[in-house]
C-alpha positions, 0 to 999 in steps of 0.5 A: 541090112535091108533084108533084116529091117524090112520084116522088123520095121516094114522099110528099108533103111538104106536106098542107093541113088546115082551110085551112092547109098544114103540112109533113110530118113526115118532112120537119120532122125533117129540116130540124130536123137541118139546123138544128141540125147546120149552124147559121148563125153556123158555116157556114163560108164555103168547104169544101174550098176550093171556095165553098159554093153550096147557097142554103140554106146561103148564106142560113142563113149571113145570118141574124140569130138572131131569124130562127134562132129562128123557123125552129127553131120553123117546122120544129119545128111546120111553120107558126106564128101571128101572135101567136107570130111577135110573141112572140119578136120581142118577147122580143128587141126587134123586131117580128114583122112587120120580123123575118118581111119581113128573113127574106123579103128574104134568102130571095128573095136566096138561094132567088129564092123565099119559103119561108114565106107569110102566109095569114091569121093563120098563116105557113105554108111556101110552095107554090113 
């Protein structure tokens, strides 16, 4: 990933400290605004009567609000432990585990990869 942004956008867009990767902050700022711009539930299935074919829109559109959630905590933060991924689970009745392997499956259906991985005890964006 970083040896394709830095010739694009001059920067890389994920850094690693103390073994843990965090994206960069340009970019967390940028998928907030995404997320919060084009929430799921109001992507609309067509626009401008031509099929939407961008894999993050098609997969925003699929997921649930417990997912939405954590992604809006993701960007926000740009990698979330366990115990937090646990927590808000928790507060809608799921659990965290079920929640992060439902947002994967979907992921690997519209993206063909996981953009976020579990490295120890912090779910971390992936390297793909």
């Amino acid at each position: 990933i970083n040896s394709k942004s830095l010739p694009v956008l001059g920067d890389r867009l994920i850094y690693l400290s103390n073994s843990t990767l965090f994206l960069a902050e340009d970019f967390l700022d940028e998928l907030e605004v995404v997320i919060q711009e084009l929430p799921p539930e109001k992507v609309p299935a067509e626009i401008g009567g031509s099929l939407v074919s961008d894999p993050w829109l098609m997969l925003f559109d699929k997921l649930d609000p417990t997912e939405i959630e954590l992604l809006k905590l993701f960007s926000q933060k740009g990698s979330l432990s366990e115990v937090a991924v646990d927590a808000i689970a928790k507060a809608n009745n799921l659990m965290g585990n079920a929640v992060m392997d439902s947002m994967s499956e979907k992921a690997l259906n519209y993206l063909g990869h996981l953009p976020i991985y579990l490295m120890g005890e912090e779910w971390c964006p992936g390297t793909v």
